[in-house]
GUZAZA-787524 format. One line per field, with one value per residue (C-alpha): x, z, y; residue in three letters. Coordinates in Angstrom, 2 decimals. Example, Ala and Ser with C-alpha at 12.3 -4.5 7.8 and 13.67 -1.06 7.14 Angstrom:
<rs>
u = [12.30/13.67]
w = [7.80/7.14]
v = [-4.50/-1.06]
r = [ALA/SER]
</rs>
This chain:
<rs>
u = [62.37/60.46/57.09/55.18/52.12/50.32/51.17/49.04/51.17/52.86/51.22/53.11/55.73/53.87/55.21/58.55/58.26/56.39/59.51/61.74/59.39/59.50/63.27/62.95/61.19/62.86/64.01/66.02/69.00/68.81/72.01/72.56/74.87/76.42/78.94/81.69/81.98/84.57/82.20/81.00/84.63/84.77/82.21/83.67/87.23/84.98/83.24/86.52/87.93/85.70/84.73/83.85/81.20/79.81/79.57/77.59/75.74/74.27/71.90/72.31/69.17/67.09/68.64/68.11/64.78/63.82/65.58/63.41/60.07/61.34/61.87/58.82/56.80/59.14/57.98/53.77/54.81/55.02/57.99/59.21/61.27/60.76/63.29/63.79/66.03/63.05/60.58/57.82/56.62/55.25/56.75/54.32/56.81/55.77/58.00/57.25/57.36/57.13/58.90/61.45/62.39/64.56/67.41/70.57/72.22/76.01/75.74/71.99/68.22/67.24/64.47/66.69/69.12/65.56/64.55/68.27/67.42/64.41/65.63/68.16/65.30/63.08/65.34/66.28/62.94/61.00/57.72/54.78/55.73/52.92/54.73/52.67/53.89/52.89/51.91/48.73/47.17/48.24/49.17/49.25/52.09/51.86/49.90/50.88/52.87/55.70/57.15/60.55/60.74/57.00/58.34/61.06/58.97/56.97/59.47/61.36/58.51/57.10/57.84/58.03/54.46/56.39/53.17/52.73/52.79/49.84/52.30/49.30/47.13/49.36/50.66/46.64/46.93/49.71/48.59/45.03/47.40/49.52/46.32/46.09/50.27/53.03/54.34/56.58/55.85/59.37/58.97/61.17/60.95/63.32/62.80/60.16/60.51/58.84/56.74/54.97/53.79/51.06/48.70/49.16/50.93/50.13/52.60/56.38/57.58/61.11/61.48/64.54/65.97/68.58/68.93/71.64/73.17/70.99/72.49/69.76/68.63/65.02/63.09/59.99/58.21/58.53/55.91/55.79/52.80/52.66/52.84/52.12/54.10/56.68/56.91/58.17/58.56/60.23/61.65/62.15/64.63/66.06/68.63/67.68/71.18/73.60/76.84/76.63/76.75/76.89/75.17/73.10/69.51/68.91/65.36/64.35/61.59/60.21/63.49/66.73/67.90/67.00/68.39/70.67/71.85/74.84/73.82/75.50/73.10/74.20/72.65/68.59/68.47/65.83/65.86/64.05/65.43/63.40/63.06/62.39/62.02/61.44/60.58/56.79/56.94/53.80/56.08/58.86/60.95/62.82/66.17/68.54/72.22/73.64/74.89/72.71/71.55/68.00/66.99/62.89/63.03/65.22/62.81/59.11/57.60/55.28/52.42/51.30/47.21/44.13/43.24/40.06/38.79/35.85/33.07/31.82/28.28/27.16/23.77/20.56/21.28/18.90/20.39/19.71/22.57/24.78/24.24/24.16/27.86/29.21/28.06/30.97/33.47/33.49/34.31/31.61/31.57/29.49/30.84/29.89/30.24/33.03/35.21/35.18/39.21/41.08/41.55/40.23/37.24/33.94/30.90/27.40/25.09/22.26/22.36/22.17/24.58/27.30/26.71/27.64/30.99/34.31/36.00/35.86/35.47/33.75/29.89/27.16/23.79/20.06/17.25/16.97/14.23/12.20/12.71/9.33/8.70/6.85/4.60/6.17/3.34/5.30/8.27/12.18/13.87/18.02/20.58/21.81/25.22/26.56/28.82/26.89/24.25/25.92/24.39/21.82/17.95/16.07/13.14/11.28/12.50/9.29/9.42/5.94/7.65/11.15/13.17/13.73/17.35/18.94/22.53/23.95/26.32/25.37/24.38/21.30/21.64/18.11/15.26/11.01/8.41/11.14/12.98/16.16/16.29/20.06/23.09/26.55/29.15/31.69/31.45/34.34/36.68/35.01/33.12/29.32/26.72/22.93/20.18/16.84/15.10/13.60/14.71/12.10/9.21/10.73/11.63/15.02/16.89/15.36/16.36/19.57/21.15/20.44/24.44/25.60/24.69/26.72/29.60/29.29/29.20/31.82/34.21/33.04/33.44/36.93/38.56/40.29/42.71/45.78/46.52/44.39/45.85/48.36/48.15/49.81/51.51/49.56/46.25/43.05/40.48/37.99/40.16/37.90/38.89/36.78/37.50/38.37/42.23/44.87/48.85/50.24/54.10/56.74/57.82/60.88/58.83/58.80/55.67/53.87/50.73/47.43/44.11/40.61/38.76/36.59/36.05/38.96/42.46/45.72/48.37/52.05/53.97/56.97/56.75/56.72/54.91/53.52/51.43/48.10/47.97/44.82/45.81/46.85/45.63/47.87/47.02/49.76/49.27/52.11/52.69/54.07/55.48/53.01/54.87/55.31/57.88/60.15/61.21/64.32/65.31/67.46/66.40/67.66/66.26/64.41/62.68/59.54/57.67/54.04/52.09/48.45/47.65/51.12/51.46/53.65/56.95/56.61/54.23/56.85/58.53/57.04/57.48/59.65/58.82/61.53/59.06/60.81/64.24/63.22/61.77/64.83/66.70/64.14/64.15/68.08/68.18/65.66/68.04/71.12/68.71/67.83/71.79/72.65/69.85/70.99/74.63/72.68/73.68/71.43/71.09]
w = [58.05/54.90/53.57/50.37/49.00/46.68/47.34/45.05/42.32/42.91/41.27/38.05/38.93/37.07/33.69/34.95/35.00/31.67/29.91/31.79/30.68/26.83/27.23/28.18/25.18/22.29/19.30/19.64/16.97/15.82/14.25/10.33/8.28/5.71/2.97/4.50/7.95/6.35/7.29/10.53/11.39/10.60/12.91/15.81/15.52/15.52/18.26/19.88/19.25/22.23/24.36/27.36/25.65/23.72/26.33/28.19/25.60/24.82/28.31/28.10/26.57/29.32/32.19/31.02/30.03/33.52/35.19/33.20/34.32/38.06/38.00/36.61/39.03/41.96/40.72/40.69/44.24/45.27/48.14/50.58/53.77/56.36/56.02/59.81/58.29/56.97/59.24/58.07/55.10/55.62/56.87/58.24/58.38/60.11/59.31/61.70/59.08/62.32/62.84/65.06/62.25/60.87/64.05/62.43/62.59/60.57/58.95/58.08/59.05/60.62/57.90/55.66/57.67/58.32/54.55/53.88/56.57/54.94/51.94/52.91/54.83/51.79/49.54/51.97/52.45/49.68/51.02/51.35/52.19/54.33/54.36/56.47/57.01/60.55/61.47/63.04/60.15/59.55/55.54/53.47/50.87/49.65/50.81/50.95/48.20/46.72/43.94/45.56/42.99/43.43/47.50/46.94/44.81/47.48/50.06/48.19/47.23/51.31/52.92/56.18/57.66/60.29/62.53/65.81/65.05/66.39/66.64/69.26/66.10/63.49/65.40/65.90/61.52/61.53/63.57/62.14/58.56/60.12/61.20/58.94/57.83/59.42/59.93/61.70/62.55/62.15/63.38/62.57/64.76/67.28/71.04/71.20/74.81/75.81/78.06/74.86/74.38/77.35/75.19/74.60/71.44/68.57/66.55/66.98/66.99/66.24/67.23/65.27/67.16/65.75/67.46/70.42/72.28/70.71/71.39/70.80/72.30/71.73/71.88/73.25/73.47/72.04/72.60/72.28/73.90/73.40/76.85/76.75/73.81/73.85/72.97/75.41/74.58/76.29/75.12/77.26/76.12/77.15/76.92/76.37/76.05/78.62/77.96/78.30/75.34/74.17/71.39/71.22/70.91/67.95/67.67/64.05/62.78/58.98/57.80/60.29/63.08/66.27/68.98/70.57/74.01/73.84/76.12/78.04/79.25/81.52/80.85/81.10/81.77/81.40/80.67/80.81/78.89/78.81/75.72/76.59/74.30/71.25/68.15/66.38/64.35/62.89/62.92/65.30/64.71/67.36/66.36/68.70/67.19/69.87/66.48/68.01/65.92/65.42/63.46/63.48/66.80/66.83/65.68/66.82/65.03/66.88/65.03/66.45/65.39/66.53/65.50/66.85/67.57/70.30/69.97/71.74/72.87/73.15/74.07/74.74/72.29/71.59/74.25/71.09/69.05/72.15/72.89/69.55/68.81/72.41/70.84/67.89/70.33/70.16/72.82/73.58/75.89/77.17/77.32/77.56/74.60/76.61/76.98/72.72/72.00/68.80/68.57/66.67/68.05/66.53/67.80/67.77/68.42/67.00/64.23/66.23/69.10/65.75/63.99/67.70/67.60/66.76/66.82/63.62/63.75/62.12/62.87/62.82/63.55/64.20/65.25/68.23/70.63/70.65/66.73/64.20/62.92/59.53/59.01/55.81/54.00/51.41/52.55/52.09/48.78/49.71/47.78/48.74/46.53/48.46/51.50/53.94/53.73/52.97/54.21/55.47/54.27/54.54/52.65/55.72/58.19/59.27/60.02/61.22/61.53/60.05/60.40/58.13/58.73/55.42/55.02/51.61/49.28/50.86/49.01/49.87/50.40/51.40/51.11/52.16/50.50/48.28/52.19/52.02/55.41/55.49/54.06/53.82/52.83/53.63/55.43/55.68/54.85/57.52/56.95/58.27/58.49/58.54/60.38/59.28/61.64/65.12/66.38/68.56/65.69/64.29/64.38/63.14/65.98/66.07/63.14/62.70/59.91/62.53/64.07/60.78/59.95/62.78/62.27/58.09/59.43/61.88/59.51/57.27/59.41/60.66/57.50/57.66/60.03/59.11/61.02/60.44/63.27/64.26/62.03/62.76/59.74/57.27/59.34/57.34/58.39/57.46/56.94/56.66/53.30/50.43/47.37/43.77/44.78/47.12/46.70/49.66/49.65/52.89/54.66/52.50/49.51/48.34/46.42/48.24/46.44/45.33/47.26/45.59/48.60/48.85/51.30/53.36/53.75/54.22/55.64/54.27/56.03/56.81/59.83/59.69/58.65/55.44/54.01/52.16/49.31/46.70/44.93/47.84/50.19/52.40/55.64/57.85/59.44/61.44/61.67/64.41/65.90/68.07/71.43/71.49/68.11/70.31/72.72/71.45/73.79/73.15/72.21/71.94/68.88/70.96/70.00/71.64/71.08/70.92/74.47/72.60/70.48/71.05/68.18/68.40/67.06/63.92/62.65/63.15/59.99/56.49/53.85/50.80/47.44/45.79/42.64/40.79/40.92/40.42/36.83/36.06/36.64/34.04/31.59/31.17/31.35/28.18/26.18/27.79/25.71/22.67/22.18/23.25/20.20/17.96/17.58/15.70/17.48/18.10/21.85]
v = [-92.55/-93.38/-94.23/-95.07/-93.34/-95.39/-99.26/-100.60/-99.62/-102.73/-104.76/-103.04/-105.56/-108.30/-106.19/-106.65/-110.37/-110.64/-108.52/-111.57/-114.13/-112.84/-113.37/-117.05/-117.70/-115.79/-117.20/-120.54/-121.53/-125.22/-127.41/-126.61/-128.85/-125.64/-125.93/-123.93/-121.39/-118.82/-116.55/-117.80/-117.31/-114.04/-112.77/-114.97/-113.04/-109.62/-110.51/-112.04/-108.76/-107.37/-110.07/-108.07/-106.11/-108.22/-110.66/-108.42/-106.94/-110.22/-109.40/-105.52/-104.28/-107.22/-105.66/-101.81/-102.37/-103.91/-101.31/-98.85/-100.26/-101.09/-97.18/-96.25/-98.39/-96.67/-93.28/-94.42/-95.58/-92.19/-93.47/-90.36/-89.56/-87.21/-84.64/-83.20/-80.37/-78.53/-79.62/-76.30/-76.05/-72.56/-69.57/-66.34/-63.79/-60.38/-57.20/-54.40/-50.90/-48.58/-45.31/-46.89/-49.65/-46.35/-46.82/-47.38/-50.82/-50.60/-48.00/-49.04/-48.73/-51.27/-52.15/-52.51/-55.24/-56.98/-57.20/-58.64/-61.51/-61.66/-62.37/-65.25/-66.84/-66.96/-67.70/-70.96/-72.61/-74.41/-74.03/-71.39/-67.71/-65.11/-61.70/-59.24/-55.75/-54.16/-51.08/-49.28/-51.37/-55.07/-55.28/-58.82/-58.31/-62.06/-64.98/-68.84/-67.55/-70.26/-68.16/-66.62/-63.87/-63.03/-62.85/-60.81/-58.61/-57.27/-57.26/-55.15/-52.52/-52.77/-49.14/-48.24/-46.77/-44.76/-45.42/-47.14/-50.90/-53.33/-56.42/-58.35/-58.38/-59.07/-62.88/-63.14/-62.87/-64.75/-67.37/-67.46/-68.28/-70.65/-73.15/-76.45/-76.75/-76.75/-72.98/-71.03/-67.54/-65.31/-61.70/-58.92/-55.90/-53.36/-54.18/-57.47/-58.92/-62.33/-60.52/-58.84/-62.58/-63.09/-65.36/-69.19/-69.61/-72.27/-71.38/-71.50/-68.28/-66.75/-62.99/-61.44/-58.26/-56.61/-53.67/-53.79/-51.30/-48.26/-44.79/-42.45/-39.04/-38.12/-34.14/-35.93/-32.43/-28.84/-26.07/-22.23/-19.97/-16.06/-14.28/-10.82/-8.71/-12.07/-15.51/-18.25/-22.30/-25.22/-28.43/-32.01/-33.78/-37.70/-39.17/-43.28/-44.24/-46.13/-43.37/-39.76/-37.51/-34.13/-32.06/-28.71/-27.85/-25.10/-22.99/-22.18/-19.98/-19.88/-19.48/-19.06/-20.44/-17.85/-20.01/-22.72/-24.54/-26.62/-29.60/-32.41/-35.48/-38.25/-41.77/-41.97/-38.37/-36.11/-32.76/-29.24/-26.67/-23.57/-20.71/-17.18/-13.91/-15.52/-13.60/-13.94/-16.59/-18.40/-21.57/-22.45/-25.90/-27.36/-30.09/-31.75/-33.16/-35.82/-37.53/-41.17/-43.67/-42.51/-39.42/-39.71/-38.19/-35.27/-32.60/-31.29/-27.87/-25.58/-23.88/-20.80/-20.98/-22.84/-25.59/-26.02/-22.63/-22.16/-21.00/-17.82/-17.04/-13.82/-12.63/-15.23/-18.78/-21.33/-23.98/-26.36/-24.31/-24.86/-28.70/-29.09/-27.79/-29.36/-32.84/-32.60/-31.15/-27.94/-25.53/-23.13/-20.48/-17.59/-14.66/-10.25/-7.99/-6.18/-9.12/-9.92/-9.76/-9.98/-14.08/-17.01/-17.74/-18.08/-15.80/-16.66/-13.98/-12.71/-10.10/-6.70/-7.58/-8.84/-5.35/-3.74/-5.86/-3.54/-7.08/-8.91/-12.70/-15.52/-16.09/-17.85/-15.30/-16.80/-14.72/-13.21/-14.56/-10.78/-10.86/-10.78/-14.02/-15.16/-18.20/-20.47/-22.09/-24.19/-26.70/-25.59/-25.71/-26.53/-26.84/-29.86/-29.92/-27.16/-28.50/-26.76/-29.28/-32.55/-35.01/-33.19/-33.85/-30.49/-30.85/-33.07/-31.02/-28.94/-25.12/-23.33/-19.70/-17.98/-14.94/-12.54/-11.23/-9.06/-9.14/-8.53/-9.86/-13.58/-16.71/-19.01/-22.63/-23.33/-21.00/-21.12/-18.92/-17.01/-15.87/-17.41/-19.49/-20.35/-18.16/-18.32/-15.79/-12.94/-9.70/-7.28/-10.47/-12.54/-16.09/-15.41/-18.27/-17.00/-19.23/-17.37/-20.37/-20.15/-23.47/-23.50/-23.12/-26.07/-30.13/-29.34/-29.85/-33.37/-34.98/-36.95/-33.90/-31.35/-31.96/-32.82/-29.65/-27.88/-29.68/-28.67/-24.95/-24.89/-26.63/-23.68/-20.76/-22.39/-22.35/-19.37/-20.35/-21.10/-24.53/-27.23/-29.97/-32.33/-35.68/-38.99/-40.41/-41.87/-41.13/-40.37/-37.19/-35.19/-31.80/-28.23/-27.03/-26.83/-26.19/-27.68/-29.25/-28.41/-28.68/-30.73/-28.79/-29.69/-26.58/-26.73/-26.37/-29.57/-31.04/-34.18/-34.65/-33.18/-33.57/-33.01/-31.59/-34.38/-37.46/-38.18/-36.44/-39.06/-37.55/-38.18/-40.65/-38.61/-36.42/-32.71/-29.77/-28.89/-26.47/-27.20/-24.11/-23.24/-19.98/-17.33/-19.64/-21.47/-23.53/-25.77/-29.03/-31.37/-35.04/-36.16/-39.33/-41.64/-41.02/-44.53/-44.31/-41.89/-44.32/-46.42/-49.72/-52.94/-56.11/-59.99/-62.13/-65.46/-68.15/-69.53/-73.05/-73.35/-73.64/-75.00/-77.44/-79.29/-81.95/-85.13/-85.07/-87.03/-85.17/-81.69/-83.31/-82.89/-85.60/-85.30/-86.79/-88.97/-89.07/-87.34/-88.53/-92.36/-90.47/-88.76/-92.27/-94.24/-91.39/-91.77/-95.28/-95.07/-93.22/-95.19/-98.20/-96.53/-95.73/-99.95/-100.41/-98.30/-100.12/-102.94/-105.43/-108.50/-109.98]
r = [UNK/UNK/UNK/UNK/UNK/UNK/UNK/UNK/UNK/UNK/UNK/UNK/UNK/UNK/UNK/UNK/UNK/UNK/UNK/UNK/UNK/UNK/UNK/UNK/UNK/UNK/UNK/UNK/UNK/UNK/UNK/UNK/UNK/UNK/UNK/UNK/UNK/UNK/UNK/UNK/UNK/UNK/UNK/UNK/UNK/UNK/UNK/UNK/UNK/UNK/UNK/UNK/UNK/UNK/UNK/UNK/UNK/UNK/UNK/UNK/UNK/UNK/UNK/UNK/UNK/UNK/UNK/UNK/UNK/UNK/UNK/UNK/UNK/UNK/UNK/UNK/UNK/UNK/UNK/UNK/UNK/UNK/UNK/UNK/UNK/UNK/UNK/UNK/UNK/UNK/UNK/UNK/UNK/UNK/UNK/UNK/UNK/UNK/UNK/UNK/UNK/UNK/UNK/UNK/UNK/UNK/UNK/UNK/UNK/UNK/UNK/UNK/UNK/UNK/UNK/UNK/UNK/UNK/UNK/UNK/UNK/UNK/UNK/UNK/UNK/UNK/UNK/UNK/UNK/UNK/UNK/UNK/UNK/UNK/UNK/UNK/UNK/UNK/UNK/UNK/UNK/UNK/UNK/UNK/UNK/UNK/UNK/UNK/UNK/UNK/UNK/UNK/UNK/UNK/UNK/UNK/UNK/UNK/UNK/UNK/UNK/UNK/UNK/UNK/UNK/UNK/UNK/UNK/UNK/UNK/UNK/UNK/UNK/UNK/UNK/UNK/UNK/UNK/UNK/UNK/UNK/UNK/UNK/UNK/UNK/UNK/UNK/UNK/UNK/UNK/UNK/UNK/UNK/UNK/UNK/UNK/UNK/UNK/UNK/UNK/UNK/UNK/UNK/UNK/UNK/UNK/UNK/UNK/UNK/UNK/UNK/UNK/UNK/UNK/UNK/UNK/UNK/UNK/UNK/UNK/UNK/UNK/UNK/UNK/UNK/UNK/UNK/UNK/UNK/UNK/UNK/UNK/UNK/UNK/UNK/UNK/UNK/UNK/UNK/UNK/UNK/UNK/UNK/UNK/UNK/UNK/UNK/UNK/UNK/UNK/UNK/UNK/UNK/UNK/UNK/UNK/UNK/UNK/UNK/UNK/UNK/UNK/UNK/UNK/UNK/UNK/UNK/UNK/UNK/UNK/UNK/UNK/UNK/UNK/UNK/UNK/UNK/UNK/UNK/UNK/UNK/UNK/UNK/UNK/UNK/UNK/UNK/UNK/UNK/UNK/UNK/UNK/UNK/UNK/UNK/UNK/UNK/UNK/UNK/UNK/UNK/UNK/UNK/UNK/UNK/UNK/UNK/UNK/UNK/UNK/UNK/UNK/UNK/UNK/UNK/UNK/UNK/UNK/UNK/UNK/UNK/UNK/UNK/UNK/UNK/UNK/UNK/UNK/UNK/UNK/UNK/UNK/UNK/UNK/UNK/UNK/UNK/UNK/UNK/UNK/UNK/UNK/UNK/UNK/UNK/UNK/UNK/UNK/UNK/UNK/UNK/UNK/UNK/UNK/UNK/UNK/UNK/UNK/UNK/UNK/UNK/UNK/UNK/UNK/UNK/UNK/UNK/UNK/UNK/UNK/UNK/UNK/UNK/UNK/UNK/UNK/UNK/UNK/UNK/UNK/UNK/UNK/UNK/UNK/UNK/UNK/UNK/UNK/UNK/UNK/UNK/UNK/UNK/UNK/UNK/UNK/UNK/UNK/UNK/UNK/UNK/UNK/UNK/UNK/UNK/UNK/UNK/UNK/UNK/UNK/UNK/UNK/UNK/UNK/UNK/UNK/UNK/UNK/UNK/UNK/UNK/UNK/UNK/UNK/UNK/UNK/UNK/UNK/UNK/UNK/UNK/UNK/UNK/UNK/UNK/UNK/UNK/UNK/UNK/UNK/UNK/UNK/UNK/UNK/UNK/UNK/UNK/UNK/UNK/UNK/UNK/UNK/UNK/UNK/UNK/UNK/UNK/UNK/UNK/UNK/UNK/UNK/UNK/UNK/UNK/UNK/UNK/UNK/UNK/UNK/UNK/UNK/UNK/UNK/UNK/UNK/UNK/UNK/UNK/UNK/UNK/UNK/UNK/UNK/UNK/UNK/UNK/UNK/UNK/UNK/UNK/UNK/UNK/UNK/UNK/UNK/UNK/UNK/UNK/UNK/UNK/UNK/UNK/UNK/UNK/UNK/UNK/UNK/UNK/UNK/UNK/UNK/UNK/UNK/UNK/UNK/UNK/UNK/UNK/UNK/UNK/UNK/UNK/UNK/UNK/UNK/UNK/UNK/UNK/UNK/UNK/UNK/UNK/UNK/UNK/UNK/UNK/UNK/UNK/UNK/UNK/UNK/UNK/UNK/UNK/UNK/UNK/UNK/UNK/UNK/UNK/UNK/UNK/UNK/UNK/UNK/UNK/UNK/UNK/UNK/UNK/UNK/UNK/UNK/UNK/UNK/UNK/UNK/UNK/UNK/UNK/UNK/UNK/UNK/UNK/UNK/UNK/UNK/UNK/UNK/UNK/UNK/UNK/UNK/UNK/UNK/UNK]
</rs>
């Protein structure tokens, strides 16, 4: 089918017949009576010689010039056809960079088979090109992009997240991009079903799924707990493929290998295996080998610290100080003097029940309700650089009595009257907070830094633990360290990175556990796997057509110029002329 774009281009034609119409009226030749035609004769047996060229050279240059401006008049036409071959002239491609995109498909990750696909589709389509990459986060690589190379580019320099990936907002994205042209949405992911698709769709959508037939065995959980004088774990492990296979379950500590089951696991089986008498280890690493096609999955590390240590109470609180730490999450308890054991908890107490304590422990000490208090005539001086009070406005807070509690070798953050009214420090190696404030004597607990404040201390009093949490990949957090930089090394001392201590941690995108180190200081942390990236299933590539916003059928075909190639056709003819010209011959 074809059409024209600018008719009234047309009327160029009258140039065509005024070129025809100078030809009608070119020089005429009259009779001449001459002395002799010796050389009229000559010419006629030259031009004899070729008759056939001559002949039609006499009309040659008419012909090629009206060709030329025929052509030209073609070209300001603008005609086209609809080309039903490449009926979109905008592809919204969606490449899913989650953890499972690492399965093995011959001999190769699945990513990388979906960037080669990729690749051939781009490199086959002459329109626009939306590459979004998909994980937890939705990423825009290129946008209505039509350079291939600038395409390519980023395709080749997209990694995988290893995250969970949010595929239901991505085709929102892609079909939010695809309104106003005609697009086709092409996603490239592991196990996409058309049940995943429960929305009305106003896009055609192909769903490429490459992975068949995956043979994969997955630890979906590892944990160790100390019982008593020993150390027991256990590890469930499943078996997602359709064949049964065998491989062995090995138990590492720091540095060696301390255990191993051999293993045999029919099809979709699920397993228990159970780990007694362990040795103390501060880490223990769990890997399976079933040789499957999916590595991510085979290994899970235990850290033997807290966390999130609670909070003990000892002695009669301020029930502000308790709701106060319960609103950040904190676990607070209340417990005797004679049940304080060795652990990581933090204690707050007031200053004579701590110096009673033959348990040493992190703490946070306010005055005791019976304690002497002091009037403050002036307002609070803070230092509001240091992090125990970021973000946290002092100076309107109003305090009508203070404490006066004295322990040494601590520094003041915020002091009244020359008595310092909160401290910070360490006692016999142990992180101590000191609240010289009667909460009740004061509209602290009432303003909006009160919790912030809290939450600055605990993070404070907590860093001397050595684990600091379980991290997702690529997932930002607060972490409690402070401090002028931290190394980020993996447990098998490779370097990662360097983090400044301030604003928010990322952590790296491979799972595992690392170690955070400032000087002699060394914390862990883990990432793990969303559970969701440990479950491996097969999937067919389908195709579905859109179920809103149907359009008719002619207008599923895009039109293609033939501009240019009625231009290519006039620009030859014109040197095709100039070459007839040049010859010298007359018409």
């Amino acid at each position: 089918m074809m059409g024209i774009g600018n008719p009234i281009f047309f009327l160029f034609s009258f140039f065509i017949a005024a070129v025809i119409l100078m030809y009608f009226f070119r020089k005429q030749y009259r009779d001449q009576v001459v002395p002799s035609n010796l050389l009229w004769e000559e010419v006629m047996k030259e031009w004899q010689a070729s008759p056939w060229f001559h002949r039609l050279q006499k009309n040659l240059l008419l012909l090629l010039q009206v060709l030329i401006l025929l052509f030209l008049m073609i070209a300001l036409v603008k005609p086209y056809t609809f080309n039903e071959m490449a009926k979109k002239d905008h592809l919204v491609i969606l490449l899913d960079t989650s953890a499972s995109m690492n399965a093995v498909v011959n001999n190769r990750s699945h990513f990388e088979e979906a960037k080669e696909d990729i690749q051939s589709l781009v490199e086959g389509t002459d329109g626009k090109v939306t590459l979004l990459g998909v994980g937890k986060s939705v990423t825009t690589i290129v946008s209505e992009e039509t350079n291939d190379r600038v395409v390519l580019n980023g395709l080749k320099n997209l990694p995988l997240s290893n995250d969970n990936e949010d595929m239901e907002k991505a085709i929102h994205l892609g079909e939010a991009l695809a309104i106003g042209s005609e697009s086709i949405i092409h996603i490239f992911s592991d196990s996409m079903g058309k049940d995943d698709f429960t929305e009305e769709l106003t896009s055609p959508i192909q769903v490429h799924n490459l992975l068949t037939n995956p043979v994969n065995v997955s630890l979906t959980s590892f944990g160790v707990e100390r019982l008593g004088s020993s150390y027991q774990g256990v590890a469930v492990i499943e078996n997602q493929s359709e064949v049964s296979l065998k491989g062995h379950l090995a138990i590492y500590d720091e540095k060696n290998e301390i255990s191993s089951v051999g293993l045999t696991l029919d099809p979709g089986e699920e397993t228990v295996v159970p780990l007694s008498d362990l040795s103390y280890s501060p880490i223990y690493k769990a890997v399976i080998d079933f040789n499957d096609d999916y590595m991510e999955d085979n290994s899970l590390s235990s850290i033997q610290a807290a966390s999130k240590p609670a909070i003990h109470v000892i002695g009669e609180i301020n029930p502000f100080l308790l709701k106060g730490f319960q609103s950040i999450g904190v676990d607070v308890k209340t417990i005797e003097e004679d049940q304080m054991e060795p652990g990581d908890e933090i204690i707050l107490t007031s200053k004579e029940k701590w110096q009673h304590l033959s348990v040493g422990s992190p703490a946070m000490i306010v005055p005791a309700r019976s304690k002497e208090s002091t009037p403050l005539t002036h307002g609070i001086k803070a230092t509001n650089e240091d992090p125990l009070l970021k973000h946290v406005d002092l100076e309107k807070v109003y305090v009508d009595k203070v404490s006066s509690i004295q322990i040494k070798n601590l520094q003041s953050v915020a002091t009244g009257d020359s008595i310092p009214l909160i401290q910070k420090g360490e006692v016999n190696g142990q992180k101590l907070v000191l609240l010289n404030l009667h909460l009740n004597e004061s509209d602290f607990p009432l303003h909006p830094g009160f919790p912030i404040f809290l939450y600055n201390s605990y993070q404070f009093l907590s860093e001397n633990h050595g684990f600091l949490g379980y991290y997702q990949p690529g997932e930002e957090r607060t972490l409690p360290l402070s401090g002028d930089k931290w190394d980020i090394y993996s447990t098998e001392g490779e370097y990662v990175k360097e983090w400044n201590g301030e604003g928010v941690f990322k952590a790296p995108e491979a799972p595992g556990v690392y170690q955070a180190i400032r000087d002699d200081d060394m914390k862990y942390f883990s990432v793990v796997l969303d559970d969701r990236e440990k479950q491996l299933s097969e999937g067919t590539s389908f195709s579905l057509e859109p179920t809103k916003g149907m359009k008719n059928e002619e207008s599923k075909s895009i039109p293609q110029a033939l501009t240019e190639w009625f231009l290519i056709l006039a620009i030859l003819l014109l040197f095709i002329e100039w070459e007839v010209y040049r010859r010298g011959n007359r018409i």
